[in-house]
C-alpha positions as CSV (number, residue, x, y, z in Angstrom):
1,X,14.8,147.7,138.0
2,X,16.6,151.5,138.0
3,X,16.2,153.1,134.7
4,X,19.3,152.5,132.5
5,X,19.1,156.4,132.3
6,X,22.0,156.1,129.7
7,X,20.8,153.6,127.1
8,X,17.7,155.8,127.5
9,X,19.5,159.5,126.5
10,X,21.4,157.2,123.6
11,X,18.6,155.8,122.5
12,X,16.7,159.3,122.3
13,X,19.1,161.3,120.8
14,X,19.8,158.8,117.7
15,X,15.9,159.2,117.4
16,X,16.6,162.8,116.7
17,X,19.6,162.8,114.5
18,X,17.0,161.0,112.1
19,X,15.2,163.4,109.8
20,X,12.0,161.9,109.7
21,X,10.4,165.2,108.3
22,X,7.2,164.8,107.0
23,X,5.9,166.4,103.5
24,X,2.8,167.9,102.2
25,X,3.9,165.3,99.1
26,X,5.4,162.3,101.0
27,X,7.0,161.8,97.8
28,X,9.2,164.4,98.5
29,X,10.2,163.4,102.1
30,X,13.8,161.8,103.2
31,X,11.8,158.3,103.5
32,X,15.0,156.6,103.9
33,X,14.7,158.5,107.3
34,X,12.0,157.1,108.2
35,X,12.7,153.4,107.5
36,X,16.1,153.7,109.4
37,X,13.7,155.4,112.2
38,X,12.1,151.6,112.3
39,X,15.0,149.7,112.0
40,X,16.2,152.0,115.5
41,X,13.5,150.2,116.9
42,X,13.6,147.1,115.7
43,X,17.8,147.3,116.6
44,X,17.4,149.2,120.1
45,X,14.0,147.7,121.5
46,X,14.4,143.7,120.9
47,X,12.1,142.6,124.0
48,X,9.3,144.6,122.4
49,X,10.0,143.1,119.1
50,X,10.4,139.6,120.2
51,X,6.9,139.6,121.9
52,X,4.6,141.8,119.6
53,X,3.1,141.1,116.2
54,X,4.6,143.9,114.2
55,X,2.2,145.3,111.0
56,X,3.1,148.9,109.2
57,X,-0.6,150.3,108.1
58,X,-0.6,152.6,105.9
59,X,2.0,154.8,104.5
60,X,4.5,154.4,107.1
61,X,2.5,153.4,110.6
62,X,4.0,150.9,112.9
63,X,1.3,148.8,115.2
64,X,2.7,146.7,117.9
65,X,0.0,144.0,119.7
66,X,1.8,143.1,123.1
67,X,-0.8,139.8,123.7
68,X,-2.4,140.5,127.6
69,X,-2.5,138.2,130.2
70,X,-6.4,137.2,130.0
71,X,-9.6,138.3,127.5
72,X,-10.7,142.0,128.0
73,X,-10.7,145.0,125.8
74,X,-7.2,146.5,124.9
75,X,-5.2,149.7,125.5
76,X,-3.3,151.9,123.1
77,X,-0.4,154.1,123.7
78,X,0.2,156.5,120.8
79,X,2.6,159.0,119.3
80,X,4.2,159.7,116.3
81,X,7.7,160.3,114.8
82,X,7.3,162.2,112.3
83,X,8.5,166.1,112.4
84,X,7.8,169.4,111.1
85,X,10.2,171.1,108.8
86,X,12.9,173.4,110.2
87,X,13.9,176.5,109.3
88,X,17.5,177.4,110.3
89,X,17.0,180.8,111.3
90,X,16.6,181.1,115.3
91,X,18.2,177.7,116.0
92,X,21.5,178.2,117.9
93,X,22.6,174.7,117.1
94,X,21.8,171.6,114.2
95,X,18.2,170.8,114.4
96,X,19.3,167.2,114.3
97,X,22.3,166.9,116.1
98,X,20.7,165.9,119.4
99,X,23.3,168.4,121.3
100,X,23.3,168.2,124.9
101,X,23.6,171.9,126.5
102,X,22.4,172.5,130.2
103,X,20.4,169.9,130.8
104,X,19.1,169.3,127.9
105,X,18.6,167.9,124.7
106,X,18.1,170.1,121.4
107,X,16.5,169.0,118.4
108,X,13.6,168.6,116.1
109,X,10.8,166.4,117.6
110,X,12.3,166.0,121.2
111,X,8.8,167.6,122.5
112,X,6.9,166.8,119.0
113,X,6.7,163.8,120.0
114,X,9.7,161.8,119.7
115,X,10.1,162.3,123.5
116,X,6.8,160.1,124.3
117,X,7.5,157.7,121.7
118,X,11.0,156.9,123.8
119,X,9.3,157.0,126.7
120,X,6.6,154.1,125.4
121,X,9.1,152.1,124.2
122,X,11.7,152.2,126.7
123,X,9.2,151.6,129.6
124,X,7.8,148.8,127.2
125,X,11.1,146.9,126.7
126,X,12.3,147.5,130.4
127,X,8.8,146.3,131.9
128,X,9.2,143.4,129.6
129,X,12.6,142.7,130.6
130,X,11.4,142.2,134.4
131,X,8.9,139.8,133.2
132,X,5.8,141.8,132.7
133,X,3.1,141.2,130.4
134,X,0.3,143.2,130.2
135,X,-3.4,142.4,131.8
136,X,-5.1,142.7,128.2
137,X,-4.1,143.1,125.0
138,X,-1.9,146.3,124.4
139,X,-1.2,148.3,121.1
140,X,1.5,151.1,120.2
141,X,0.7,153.0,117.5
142,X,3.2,155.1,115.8
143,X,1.9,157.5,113.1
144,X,4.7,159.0,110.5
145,X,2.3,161.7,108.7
146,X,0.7,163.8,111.9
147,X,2.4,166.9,111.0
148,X,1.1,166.6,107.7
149,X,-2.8,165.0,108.7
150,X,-2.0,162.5,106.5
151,X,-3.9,158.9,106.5
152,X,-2.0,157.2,108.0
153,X,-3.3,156.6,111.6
154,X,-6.5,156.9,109.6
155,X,-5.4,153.0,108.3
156,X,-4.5,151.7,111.4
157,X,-7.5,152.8,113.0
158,X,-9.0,150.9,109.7
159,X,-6.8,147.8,110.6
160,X,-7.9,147.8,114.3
161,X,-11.6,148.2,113.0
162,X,-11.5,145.0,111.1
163,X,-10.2,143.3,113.5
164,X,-12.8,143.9,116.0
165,X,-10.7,146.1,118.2
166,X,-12.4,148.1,120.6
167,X,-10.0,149.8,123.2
168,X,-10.9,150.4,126.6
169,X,-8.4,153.0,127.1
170,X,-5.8,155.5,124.1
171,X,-3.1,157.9,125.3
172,X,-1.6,160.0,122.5
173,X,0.1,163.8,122.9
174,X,-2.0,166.6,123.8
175,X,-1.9,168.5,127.4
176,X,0.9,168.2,129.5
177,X,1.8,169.2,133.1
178,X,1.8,172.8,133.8
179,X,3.4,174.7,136.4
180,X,1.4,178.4,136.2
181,X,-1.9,176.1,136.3
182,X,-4.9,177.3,134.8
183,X,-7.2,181.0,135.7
184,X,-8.7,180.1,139.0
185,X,-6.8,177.5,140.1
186,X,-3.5,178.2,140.8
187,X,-2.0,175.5,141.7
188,X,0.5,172.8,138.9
189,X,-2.0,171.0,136.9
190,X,-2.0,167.6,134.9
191,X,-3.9,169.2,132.2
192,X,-5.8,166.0,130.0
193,X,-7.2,166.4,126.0
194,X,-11.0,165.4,126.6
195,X,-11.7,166.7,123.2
196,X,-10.2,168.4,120.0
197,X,-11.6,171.1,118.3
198,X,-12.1,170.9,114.3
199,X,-9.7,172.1,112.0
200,X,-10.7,172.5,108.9
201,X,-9.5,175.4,105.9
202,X,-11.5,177.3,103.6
203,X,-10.5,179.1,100.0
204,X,-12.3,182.3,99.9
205,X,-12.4,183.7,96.4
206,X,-13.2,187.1,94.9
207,X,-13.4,187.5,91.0
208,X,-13.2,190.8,89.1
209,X,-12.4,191.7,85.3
210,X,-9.3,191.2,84.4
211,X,-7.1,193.8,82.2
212,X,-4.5,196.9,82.2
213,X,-3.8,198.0,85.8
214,X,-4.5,201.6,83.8
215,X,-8.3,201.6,83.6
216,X,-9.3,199.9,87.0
217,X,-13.0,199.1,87.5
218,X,-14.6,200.8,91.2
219,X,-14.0,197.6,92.7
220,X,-11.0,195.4,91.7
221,X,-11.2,191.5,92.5
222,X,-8.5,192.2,95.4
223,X,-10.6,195.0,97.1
224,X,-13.3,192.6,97.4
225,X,-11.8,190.3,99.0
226,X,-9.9,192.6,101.0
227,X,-13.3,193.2,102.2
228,X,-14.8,190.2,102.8
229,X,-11.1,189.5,105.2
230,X,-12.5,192.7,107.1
231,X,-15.5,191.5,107.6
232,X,-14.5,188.0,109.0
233,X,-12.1,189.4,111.3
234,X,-14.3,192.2,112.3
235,X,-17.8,189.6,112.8
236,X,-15.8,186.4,115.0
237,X,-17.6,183.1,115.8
238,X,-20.0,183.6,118.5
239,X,-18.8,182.4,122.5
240,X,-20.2,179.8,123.6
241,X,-19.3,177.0,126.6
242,X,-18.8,173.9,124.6
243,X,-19.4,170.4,126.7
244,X,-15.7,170.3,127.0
245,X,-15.3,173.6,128.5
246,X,-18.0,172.7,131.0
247,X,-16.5,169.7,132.0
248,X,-13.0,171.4,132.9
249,X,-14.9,174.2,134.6
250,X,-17.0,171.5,137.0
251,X,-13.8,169.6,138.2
252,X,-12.0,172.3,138.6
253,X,-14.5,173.6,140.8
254,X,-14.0,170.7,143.2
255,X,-9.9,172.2,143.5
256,X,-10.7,176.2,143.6
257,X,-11.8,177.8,147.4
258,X,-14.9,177.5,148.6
259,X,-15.7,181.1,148.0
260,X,-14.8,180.8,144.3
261,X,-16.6,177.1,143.5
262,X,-19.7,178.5,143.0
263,X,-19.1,180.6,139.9
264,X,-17.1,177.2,138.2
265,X,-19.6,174.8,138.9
266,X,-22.2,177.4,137.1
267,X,-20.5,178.3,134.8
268,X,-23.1,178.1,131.9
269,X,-25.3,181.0,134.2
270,X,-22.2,183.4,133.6
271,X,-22.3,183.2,130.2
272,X,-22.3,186.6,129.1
273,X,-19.7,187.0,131.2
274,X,-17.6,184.5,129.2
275,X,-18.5,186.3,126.5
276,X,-17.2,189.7,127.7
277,X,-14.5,188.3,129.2
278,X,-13.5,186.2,125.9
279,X,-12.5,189.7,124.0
280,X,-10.3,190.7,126.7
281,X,-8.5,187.9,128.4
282,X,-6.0,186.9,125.3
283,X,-6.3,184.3,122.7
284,X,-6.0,181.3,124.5
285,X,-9.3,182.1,126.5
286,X,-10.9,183.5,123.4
287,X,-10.0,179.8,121.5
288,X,-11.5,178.1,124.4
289,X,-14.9,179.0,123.9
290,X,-14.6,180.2,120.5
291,X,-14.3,179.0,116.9
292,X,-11.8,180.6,115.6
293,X,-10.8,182.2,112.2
294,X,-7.1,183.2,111.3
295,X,-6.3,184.5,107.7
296,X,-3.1,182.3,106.6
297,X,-2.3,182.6,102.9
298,X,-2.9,184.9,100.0
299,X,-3.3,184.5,96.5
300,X,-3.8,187.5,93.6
301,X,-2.4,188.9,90.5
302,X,1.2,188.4,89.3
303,X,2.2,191.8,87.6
304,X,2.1,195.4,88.6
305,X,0.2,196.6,85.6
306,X,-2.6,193.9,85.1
307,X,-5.5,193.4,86.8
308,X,-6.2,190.2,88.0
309,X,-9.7,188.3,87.3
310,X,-9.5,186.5,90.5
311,X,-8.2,186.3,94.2
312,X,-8.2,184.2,97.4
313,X,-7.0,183.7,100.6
314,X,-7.0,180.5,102.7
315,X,-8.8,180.8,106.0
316,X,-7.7,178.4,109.0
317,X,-10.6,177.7,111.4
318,X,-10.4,175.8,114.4
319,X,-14.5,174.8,115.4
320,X,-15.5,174.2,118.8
321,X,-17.5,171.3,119.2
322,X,-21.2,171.8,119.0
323,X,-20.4,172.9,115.3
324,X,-19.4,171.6,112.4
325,X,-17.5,172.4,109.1
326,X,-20.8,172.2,107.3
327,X,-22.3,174.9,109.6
328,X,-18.8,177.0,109.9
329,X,-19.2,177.3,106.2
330,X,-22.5,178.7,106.4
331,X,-21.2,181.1,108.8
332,X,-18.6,182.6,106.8
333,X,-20.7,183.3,103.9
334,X,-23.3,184.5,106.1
335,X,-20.5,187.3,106.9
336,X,-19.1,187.9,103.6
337,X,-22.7,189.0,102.3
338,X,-21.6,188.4,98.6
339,X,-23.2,185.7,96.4
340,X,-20.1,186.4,94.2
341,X,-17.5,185.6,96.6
342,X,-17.1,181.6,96.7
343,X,-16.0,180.2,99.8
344,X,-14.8,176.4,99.1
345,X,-14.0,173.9,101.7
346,X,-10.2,172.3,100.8
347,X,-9.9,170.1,103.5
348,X,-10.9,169.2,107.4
349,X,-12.3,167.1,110.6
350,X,-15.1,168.0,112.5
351,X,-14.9,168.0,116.3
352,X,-14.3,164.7,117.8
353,X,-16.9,163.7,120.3
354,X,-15.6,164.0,124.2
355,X,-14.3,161.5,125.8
356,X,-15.6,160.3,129.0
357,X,-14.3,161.3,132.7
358,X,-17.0,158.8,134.9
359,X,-14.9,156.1,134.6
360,X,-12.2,153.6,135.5
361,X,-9.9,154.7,132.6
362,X,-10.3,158.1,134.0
363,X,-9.7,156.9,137.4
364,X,-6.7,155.3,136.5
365,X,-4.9,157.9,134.4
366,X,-6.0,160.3,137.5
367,X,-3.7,158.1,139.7
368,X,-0.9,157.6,137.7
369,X,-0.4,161.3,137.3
370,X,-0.9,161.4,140.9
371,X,1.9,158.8,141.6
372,X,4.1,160.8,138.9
373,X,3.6,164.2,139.9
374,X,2.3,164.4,143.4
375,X,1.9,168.0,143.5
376,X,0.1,168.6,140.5
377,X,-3.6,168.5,140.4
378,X,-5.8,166.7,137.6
379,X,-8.3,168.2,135.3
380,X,-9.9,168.4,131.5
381,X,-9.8,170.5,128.6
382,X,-10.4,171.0,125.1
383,X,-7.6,170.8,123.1
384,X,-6.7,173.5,120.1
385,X,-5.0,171.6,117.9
386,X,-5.4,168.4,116.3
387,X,-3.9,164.7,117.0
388,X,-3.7,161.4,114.9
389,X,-5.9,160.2,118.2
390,X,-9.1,161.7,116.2
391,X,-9.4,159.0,114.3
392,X,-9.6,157.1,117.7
393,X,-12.7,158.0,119.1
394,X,-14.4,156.3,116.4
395,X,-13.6,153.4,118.2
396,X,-12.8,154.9,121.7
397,X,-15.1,156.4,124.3
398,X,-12.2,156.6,126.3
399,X,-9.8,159.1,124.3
400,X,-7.0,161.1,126.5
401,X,-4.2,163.1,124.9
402,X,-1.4,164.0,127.7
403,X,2.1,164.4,127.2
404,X,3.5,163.1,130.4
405,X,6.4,165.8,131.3
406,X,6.2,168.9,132.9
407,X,6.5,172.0,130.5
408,X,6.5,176.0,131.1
409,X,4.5,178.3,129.1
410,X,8.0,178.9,127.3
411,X,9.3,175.3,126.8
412,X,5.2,174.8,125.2
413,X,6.6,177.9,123.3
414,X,9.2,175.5,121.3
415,X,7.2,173.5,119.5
416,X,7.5,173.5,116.0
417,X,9.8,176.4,116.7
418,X,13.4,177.1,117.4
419,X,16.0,175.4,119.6
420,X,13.2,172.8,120.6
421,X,14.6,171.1,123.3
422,X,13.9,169.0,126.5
423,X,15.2,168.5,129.7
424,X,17.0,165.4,130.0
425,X,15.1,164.8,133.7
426,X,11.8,165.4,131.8
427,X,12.7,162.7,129.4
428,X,13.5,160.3,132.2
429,X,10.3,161.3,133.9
430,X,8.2,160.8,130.9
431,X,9.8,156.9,131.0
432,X,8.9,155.9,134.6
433,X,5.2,157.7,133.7
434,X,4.6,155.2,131.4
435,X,6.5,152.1,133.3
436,X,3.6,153.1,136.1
437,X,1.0,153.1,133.5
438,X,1.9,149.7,132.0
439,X,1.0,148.1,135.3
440,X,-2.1,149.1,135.2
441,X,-2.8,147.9,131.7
């Protein structure tokens, strides 16, 4: 059956006209958005809803069990529909008016990640609607608090826990396919999440005497910790090739010329060479075999004339796997090198374990993106940022986060930014990705 390519853009755009912005209070968040996000569903998709046992985990989760052919371990397809606020300034039309201009579609959430959430469900219902049923059980799960790491895919995890759930296979957002490709191979690449890198934020706290801006001490409480910012900025996590990072390197080496496959396949004897090369080749390089610290929020006095007892700032780190928060905490104080400057973990994941690549599921996904994007080769990497699909790999060895679309260096620029948008042929795309994928599941 031909995509209903029309049904599909209508669908998609009412998904974006909803403002199903998530809260760092949920409280405070338009949940009437969010409910009329699930009644779309329910209204638009009514294959899927006829055939799946619906539950809503959590605050606002949706899990759908599609019931497989025969007994085997399931599959999960993930994404979420939650957004991130906007801010007006930058966007050249309404964040949520789903405007079509060019080719595409503008709007909040139509990369983030509204677009693979259409794409599951409309390759769902239409698969369904030609009379497929899947091989083993299959689950969609649909988070409403990513933006916000909220607990929510935390819960359904918990729900698929007790039930004895064990999936074979979970795709949720994360790489996507690239056309600049990645240093040393230079070729499109269908770039896979194998792991995630913590995230996790520290309050950093200096405290001095307080009183009359008129008689400062030597040192007040916002010099010091003006210091102890130098310092972390000035004394960055050592570089290191994390497990993750070696795997990419090693299958990329099977792709790169003969006269360069050496160097990947080894990469671990060129490590001070990383090293060097981490300070000079750009933050995205640097984060790859890195933790990383960035300085994100400061807190100090409130008047011109008094002096404040106390000040902090917020640091953001991102920890590479290898580490944990428990030992990136140790690091930072090690830095500051002041017993009266408290450094206080507010909240944070450690590394998820790495998902395997020696296996069918690997296999599988390999050819799919194969049969999608013919042109495009396949390899691992360690992803940045964090994903509901975390909380997956306590019981997944087989965790992949790919965005199946094609995006340039500036359309991966977009998210969570201004005039977010997507090409209408990605969108389409992104459907008959996941019609292929269904077959195989």
């Amino acid at each position: 059956m031909a995509l209903k390519k029309n049904k599909i853009i209508h669908d998609f755009r009412d998904m974006i006209r909803l403002r199903t912005i998530s809260c760092e209070d949920m409280s405070k968040a338009p949940l009437d958005q969010f409910e009329a996000f699930r009644a779309l569903l329910r209204e638009r998709f009514p294959a899927l809803f006829e055939a799946a046992e619906v539950r809503y985990p959590g605050f606002n989760g949706i899990l759908l069990k599609i019931k497989g052919r025969m007994e085997g371990s399931p599959s999960v397809l993930m994404a979420h529909y939650d957004v991130v606020p906007v801010d007006q300034d930058g966007w050249t039309c309404d964040p949520f008016g789903a405007e079509i201009r060019n080719g595409r579609i503008y709007g909040r959430g139509t990369l983030d990640t509204k677009s693979t959430l259409c794409g599951i469900v409309e390759a769902v219902e239409a698969n369904l609607m030609e009379g497929w049923q899947p091989m083993h059980d299959l689950y969609l799960s649909f988070g409403g608090e990513e933006e916000t790491h909220g607990d929510t895919c935390r819960e359904i995890v918990r729900t698929l826990l007790e039930d004895g759930v064990k999936p074979a296979f979970v795709l949720d957002e994360g790489g996507a396919v690239i056309p600049e490709g990645v240093p040393g191979l230079r070729k499109k690449a269908a770039m896979v999440g194998i792991a995630e890198k913590g995230t996790a934020n520290y309050r950093v706290t200096a405290f001095g005497k307080g009183g009359h801006a008129s008689t400062p001490p030597r040192h007040t409480a916002v010099g010091k910790l003006a210091e102890a910012a130098v310092r972390i900025e000035n004394h960055p996590f050592p570089a290191r090739i994390s497990e993750p990072v070696y795997v990419m390197f090693r299958e990329i080496a099977k792709l790169v010329p003969v006269y360069e496959r050496f160097a990947f396949a080894n990469v671990k004897l060129f490590t001070p060479a990383v090293k060097a090369a981490a300070t000079v080749l750009g933050p995205t390089f640097n984060a790859m075999v890195r933790t990383t610290q960035a300085l994100v929020t400061v807190d100090g006095g409130t008047a011109y004339n008094v002096l404040p007892d106390r000040a902090s700032f917020v640091v953001n780190l991102r920890i590479l796997p290898g580490e944990t928060m428990e030992s990136a905490e140790a690091y930072l104080r090690k830095i500051i090198k002041d017993p009266e400057i408290s450094v206080e973990l507010i909240d944070g994941t450690d590394p998820t374990p790495v998902s395997e690549i020696n296996c069918p599921e690997w296999q599988m996904l390999r050819e799919v993106c194969a049969d999608t994007w013919p042109d495009a080769v396949f390899a691992p990497y360690m992803l940045n940022g964090g994903t509901d699909s975390r909380f997956y790999h306590e019981i997944s060895e087989h965790v992949y986060k790919f965005s199946p679309m094609e995006m340039t260096a500036e359309e991966r620029g977009l998210v969570h930014g201004p005039d977010e948008s997507i090409a209408i042929e990605n969108l389409l795309k992104t459907v008959i990705f996941y019609k292929k994928l269904l077959t195989r599941l």
